[in-house]
N, C-alpha and C positions, 0 to 999 in steps of 0.2 A: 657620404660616399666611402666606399671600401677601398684599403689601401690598394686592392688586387684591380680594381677597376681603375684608380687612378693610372696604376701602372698600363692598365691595357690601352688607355687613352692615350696615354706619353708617346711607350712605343710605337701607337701609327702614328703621331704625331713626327716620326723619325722612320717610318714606312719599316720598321722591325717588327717581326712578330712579340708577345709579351714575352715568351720562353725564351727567344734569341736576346732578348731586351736583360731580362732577370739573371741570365745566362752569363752573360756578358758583362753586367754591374758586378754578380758575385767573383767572378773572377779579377776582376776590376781590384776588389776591396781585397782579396786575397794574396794578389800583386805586392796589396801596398802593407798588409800586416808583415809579408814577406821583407818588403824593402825594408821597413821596420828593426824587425828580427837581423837582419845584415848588416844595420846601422848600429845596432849596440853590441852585436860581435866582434864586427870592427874595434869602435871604442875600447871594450874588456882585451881584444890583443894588442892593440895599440900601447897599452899601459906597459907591455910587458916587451914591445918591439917584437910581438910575435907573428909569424905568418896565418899561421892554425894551432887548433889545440895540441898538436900531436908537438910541434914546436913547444908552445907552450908547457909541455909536462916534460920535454928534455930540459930547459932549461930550469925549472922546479927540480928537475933530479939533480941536474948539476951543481945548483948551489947558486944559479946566476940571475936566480928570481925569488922574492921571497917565499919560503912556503904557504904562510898567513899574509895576504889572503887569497894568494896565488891560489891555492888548492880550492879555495871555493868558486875564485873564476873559472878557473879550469873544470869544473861540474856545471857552471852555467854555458860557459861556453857550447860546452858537449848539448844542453837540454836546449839551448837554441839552434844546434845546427840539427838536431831531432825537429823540434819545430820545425824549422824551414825545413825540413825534405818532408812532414806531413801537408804542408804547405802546397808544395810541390805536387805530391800523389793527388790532393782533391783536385789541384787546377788538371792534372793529365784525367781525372774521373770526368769532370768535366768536359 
């Protein structure tokens, strides 16, 4: 049997259509790569006792963080909060 029929089965099994069904998983799963993505930005400013990135790179300018490896968190930081707002656009596409 096809994974698309299994799905179709589930969903009445739960009186959703398969679309509101699939719908609803994927956003589900996006949620949590989200929560994800929050959980190791936390982390990476945490190290630095920072609020945000923008925190983050004053305190690299000031002297009050190290630069290495500060500067490369500070670029991850940034590529996760990118993540998480594209994160964000497909759950609103949705």
């Amino acid at each position: 049997m096809s994974t698309l029929f299994q799905v179709e089965k589930i969903s009445q099994k739960y009186a959703v259509s398969a679309e509101e069904f699939i719908r609803s998983s994927v956003i589900t799963n996006l949620k949590e790569k989200q929560r994800l993505f929050q959980i190791e930005r936390f982390e990476i400013l945490a190290r630095y006792q920072a609020s945000n990135a923008e925190e983050l790179n004053q305190k690299i300018t000031e002297g009050s963080a190290p630069e290495h490896p500060a500067w490369e968190d500070l670029i991850e930081v940034k590529n996760i909060e990118q993540e998480i707002n594209e994160i964000e656009n497909d759950i609103g596409i949705l």
